[in-house]
DRENLUM-443535 format. One record per residue: residue number from 0; residue in three letters; chain; y, z, x of N, C-alpha, C in turn. Coordinates in steps of 0.02 Angstrom, whole numbers, always signed. Each point is the difference from the previous one (the first is absolute). Layout:
<kolfi pos="NUM" code="ALA" unit="A" n_y="Y" n_z="Z" n_x="X" ca_y="Y" ca_z="Z" ca_x="X" c_y="Y" c_z="Z" c_x="X"/>
...
END
This chain:
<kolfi pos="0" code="UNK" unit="A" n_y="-209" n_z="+596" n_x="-1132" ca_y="+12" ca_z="-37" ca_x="+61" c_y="-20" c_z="+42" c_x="+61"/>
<kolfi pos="1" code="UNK" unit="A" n_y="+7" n_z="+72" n_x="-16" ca_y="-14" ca_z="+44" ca_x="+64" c_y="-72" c_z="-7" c_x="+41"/>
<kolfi pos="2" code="UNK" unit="A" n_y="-61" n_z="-47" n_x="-55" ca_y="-49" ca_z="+0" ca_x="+41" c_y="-17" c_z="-62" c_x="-7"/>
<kolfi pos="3" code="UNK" unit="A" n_y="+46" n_z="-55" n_x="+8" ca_y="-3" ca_z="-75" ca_x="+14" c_y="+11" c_z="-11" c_x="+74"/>
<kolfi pos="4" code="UNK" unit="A" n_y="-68" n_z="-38" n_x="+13" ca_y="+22" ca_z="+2" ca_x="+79" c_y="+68" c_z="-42" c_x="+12"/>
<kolfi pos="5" code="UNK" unit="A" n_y="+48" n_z="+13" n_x="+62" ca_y="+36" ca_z="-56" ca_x="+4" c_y="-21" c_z="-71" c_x="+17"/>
<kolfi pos="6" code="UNK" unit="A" n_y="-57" n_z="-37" n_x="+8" ca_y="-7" ca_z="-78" ca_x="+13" c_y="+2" c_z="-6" c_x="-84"/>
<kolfi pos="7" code="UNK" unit="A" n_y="-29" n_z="+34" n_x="-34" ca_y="+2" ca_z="-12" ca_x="-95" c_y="+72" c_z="-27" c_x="-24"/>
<kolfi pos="8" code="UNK" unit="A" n_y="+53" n_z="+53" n_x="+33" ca_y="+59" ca_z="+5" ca_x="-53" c_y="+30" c_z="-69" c_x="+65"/>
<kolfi pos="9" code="UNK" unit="A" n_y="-10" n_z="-17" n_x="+73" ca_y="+28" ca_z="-48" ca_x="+39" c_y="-17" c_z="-69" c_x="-53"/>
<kolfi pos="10" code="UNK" unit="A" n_y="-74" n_z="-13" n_x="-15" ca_y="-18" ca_z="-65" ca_x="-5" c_y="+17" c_z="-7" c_x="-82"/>
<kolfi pos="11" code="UNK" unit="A" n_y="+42" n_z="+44" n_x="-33" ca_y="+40" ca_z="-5" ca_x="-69" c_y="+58" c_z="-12" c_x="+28"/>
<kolfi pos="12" code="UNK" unit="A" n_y="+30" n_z="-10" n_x="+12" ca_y="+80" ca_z="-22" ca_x="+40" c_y="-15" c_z="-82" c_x="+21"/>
<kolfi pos="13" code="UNK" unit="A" n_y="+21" n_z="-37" n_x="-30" ca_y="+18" ca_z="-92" ca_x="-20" c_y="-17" c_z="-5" c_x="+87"/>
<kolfi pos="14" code="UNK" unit="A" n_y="-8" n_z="-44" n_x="+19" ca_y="-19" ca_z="-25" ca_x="+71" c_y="-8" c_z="+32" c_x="+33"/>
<kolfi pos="15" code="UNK" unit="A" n_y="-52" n_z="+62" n_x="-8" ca_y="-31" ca_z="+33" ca_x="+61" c_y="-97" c_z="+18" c_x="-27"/>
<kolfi pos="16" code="UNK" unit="A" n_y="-41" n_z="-33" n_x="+23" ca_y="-55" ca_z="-44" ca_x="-11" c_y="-37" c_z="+75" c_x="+53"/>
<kolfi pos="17" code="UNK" unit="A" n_y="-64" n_z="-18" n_x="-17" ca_y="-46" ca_z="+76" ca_x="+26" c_y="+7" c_z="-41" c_x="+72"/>
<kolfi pos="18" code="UNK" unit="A" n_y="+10" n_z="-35" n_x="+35" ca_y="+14" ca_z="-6" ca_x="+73" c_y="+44" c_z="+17" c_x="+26"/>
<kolfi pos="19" code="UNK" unit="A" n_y="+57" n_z="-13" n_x="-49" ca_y="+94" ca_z="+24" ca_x="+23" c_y="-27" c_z="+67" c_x="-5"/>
<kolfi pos="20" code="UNK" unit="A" n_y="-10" n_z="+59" n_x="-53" ca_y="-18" ca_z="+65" ca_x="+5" c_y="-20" c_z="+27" c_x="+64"/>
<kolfi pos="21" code="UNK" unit="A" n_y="-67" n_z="-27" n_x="-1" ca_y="-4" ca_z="+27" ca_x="+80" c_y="+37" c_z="+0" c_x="+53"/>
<kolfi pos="22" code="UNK" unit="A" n_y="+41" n_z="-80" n_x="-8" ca_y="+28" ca_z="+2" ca_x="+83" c_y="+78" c_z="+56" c_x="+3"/>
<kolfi pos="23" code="UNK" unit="A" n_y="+15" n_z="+13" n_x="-89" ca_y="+36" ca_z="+40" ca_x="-7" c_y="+7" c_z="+63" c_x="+39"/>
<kolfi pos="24" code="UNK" unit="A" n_y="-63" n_z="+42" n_x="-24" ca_y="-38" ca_z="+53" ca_x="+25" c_y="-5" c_z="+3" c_x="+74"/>
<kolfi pos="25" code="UNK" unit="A" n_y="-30" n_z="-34" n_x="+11" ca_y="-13" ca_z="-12" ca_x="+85" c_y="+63" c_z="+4" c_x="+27"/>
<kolfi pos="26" code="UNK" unit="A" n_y="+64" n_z="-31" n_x="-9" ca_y="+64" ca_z="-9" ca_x="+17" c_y="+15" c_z="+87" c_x="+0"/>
<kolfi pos="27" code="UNK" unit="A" n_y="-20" n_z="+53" n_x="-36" ca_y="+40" ca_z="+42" ca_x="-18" c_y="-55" c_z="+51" c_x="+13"/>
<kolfi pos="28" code="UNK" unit="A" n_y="-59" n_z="-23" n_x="+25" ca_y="-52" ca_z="+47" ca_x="+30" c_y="+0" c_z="+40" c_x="-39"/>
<kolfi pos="29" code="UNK" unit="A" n_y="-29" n_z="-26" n_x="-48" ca_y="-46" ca_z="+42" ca_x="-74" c_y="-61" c_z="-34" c_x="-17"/>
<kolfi pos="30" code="UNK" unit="A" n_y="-37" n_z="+60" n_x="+0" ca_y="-75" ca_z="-19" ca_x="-8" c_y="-2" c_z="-56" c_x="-50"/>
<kolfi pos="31" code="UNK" unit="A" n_y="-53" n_z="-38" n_x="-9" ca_y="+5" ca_z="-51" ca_x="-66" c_y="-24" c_z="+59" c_x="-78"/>
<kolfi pos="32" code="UNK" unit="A" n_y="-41" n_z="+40" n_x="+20" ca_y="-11" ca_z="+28" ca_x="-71" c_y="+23" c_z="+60" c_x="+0"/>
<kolfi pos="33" code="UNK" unit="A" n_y="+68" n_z="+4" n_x="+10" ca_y="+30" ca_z="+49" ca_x="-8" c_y="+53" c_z="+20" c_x="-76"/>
<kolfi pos="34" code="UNK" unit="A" n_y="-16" n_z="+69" n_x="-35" ca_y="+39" ca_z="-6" ca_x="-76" c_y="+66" c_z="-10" c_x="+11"/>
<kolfi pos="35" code="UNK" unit="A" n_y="+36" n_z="+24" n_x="-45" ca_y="+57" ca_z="-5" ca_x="+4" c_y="+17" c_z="+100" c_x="+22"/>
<kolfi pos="36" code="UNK" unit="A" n_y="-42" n_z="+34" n_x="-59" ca_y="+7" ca_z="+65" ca_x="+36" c_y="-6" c_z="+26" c_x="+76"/>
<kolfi pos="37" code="UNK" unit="A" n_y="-22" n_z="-50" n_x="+46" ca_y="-27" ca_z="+29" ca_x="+63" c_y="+56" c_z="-30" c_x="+37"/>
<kolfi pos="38" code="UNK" unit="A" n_y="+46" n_z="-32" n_x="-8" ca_y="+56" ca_z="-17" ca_x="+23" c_y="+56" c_z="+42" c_x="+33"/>
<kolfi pos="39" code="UNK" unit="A" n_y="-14" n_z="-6" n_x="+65" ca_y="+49" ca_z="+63" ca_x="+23" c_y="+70" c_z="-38" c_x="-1"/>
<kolfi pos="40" code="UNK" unit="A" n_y="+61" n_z="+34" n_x="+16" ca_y="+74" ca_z="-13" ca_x="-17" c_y="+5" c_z="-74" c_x="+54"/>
<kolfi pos="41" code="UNK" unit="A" n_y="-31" n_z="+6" n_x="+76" ca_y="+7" ca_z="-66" ca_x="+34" c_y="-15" c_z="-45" c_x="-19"/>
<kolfi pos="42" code="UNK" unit="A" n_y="-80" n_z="+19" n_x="-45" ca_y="-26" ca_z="-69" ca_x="-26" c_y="+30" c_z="-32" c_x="-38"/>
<kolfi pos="43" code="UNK" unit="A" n_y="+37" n_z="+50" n_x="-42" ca_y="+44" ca_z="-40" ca_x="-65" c_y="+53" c_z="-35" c_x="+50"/>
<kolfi pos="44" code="UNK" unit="A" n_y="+25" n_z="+12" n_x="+34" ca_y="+62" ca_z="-12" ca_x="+23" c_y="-14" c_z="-71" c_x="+31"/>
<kolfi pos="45" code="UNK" unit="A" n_y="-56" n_z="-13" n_x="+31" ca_y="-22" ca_z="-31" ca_x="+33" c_y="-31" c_z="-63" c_x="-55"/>
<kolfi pos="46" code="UNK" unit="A" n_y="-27" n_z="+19" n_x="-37" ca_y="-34" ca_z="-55" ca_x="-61" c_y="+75" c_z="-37" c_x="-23"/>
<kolfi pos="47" code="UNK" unit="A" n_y="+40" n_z="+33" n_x="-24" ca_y="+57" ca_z="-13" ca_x="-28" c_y="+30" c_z="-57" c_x="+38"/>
<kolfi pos="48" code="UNK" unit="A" n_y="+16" n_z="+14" n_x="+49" ca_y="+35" ca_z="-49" ca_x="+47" c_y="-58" c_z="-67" c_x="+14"/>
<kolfi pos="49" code="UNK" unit="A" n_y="-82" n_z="+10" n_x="+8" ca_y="-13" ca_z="-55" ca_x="-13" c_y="+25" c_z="-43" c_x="-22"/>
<kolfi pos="50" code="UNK" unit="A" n_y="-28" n_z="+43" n_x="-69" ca_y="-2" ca_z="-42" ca_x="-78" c_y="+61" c_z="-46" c_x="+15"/>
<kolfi pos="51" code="UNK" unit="A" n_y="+83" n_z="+49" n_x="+10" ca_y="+49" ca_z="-44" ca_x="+5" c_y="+24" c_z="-69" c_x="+25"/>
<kolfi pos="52" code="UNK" unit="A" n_y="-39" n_z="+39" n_x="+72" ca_y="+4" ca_z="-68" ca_x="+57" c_y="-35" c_z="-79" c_x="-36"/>
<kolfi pos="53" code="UNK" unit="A" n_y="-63" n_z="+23" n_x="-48" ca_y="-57" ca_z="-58" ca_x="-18" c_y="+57" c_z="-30" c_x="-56"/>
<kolfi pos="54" code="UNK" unit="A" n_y="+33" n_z="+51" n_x="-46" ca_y="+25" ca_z="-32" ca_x="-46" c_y="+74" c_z="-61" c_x="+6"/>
<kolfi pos="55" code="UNK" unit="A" n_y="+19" n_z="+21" n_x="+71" ca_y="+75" ca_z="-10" ca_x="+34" c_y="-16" c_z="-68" c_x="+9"/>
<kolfi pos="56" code="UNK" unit="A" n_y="-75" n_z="-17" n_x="+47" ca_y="-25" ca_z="-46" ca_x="+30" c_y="-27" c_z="-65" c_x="-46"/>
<kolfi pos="57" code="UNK" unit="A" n_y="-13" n_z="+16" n_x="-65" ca_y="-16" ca_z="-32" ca_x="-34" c_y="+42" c_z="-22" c_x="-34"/>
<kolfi pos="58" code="UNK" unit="A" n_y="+38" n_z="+20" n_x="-1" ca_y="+65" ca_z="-26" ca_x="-39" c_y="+47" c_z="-50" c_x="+42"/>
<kolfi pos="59" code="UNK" unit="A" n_y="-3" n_z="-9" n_x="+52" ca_y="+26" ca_z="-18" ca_x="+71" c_y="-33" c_z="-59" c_x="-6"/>
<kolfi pos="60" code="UNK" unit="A" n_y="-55" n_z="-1" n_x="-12" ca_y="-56" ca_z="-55" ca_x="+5" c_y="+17" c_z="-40" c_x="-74"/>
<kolfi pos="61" code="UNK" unit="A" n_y="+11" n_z="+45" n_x="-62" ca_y="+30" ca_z="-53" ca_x="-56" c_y="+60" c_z="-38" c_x="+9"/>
<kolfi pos="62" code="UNK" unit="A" n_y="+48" n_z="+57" n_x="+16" ca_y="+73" ca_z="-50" ca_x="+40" c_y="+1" c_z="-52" c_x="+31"/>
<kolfi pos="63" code="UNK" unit="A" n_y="-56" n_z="-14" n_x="+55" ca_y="-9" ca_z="-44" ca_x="+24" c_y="-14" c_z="-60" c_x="-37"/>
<kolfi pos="64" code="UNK" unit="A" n_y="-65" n_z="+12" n_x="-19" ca_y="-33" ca_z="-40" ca_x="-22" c_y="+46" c_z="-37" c_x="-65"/>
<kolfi pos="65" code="UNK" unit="A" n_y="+47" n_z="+28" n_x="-24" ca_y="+43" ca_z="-37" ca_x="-41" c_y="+56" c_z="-52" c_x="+8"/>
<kolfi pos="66" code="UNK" unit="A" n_y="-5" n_z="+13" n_x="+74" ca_y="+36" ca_z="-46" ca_x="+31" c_y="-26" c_z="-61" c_x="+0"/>
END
Protein backbone atom coordinates (compact mmCIF):
# COMPACT_ATOMS: atom_id res chain seq x y z
CA UNK A 1 0.00 0.00 0.00
CA UNK A 2 3.02 2.29 0.79
CA UNK A 3 3.37 3.02 -2.96
CA UNK A 4 -0.39 3.20 -3.91
CA UNK A 5 -1.15 6.53 -4.75
CA UNK A 6 -3.94 7.86 -2.50
CA UNK A 7 -6.79 8.64 -5.44
CA UNK A 8 -6.10 4.43 -5.98
CA UNK A 9 -6.87 3.34 -2.39
CA UNK A 10 -9.86 6.75 -2.33
CA UNK A 11 -11.72 5.36 -5.52
CA UNK A 12 -11.70 1.58 -3.62
CA UNK A 13 -13.85 2.96 -0.76
CA UNK A 14 -17.91 2.24 -1.95
CA UNK A 15 -19.10 5.80 -3.14
CA UNK A 16 -16.15 7.69 -3.79
CA UNK A 17 -15.77 7.58 -7.82
CA UNK A 18 -12.28 9.07 -9.50
CA UNK A 19 -14.19 12.58 -9.36
CA UNK A 20 -15.12 12.36 -5.53
CA UNK A 21 -11.13 11.47 -5.18
CA UNK A 22 -10.07 14.43 -6.52
CA UNK A 23 -12.42 16.82 -5.02
CA UNK A 24 -11.28 14.86 -1.91
CA UNK A 25 -7.70 15.84 -2.41
CA UNK A 26 -8.27 19.28 -3.48
CA UNK A 27 -10.41 19.74 -0.17
CA UNK A 28 -7.24 18.70 1.80
CA UNK A 29 -4.68 20.30 -0.66
CA UNK A 30 -2.94 17.20 -1.77
CA UNK A 31 -1.50 16.90 -4.94
CA UNK A 32 -3.68 14.41 -7.08
CA UNK A 33 -0.67 11.97 -7.65
CA UNK A 34 0.54 11.92 -4.57
CA UNK A 35 1.66 8.15 -2.71
CA UNK A 36 0.68 7.35 0.27
CA UNK A 37 4.49 7.45 1.44
CA UNK A 38 4.84 11.21 0.62
CA UNK A 39 2.13 12.03 3.02
CA UNK A 40 3.18 14.37 5.55
CA UNK A 41 1.35 14.08 9.22
CA UNK A 42 -1.14 17.32 8.02
CA UNK A 43 -1.93 15.62 4.98
CA UNK A 44 -3.03 12.58 6.73
CA UNK A 45 -4.83 14.52 9.15
CA UNK A 46 -6.35 16.49 6.68
CA UNK A 47 -7.36 13.50 4.08
CA UNK A 48 -8.89 11.78 7.08
CA UNK A 49 -11.32 14.31 8.01
CA UNK A 50 -12.25 14.62 4.34
CA UNK A 51 -12.86 11.25 3.77
CA UNK A 52 -15.07 11.58 7.07
CA UNK A 53 -16.95 14.62 6.27
CA UNK A 54 -17.81 12.72 2.45
CA UNK A 55 -18.75 9.62 4.37
CA UNK A 56 -21.02 11.61 7.19
CA UNK A 57 -22.66 13.41 4.15
CA UNK A 58 -23.62 10.54 2.36
CA UNK A 59 -25.14 8.88 4.77
CA UNK A 60 -27.26 12.05 5.64
CA UNK A 61 -28.28 11.91 2.10
CA UNK A 62 -29.44 7.98 2.64
CA UNK A 63 -31.44 9.05 5.82
CA UNK A 64 -33.09 11.28 3.90
CA UNK A 65 -33.81 9.81 1.09
CA UNK A 66 -35.56 7.02 3.14
CA UNK A 67 -37.89 9.14 4.22
Amino acid sequence: MEKMLVTQYLTSIPGIGKAGAVKLLESAKIPVDKKFTGLGNQQESALESAVAAHIEKKAKAQEKSKK
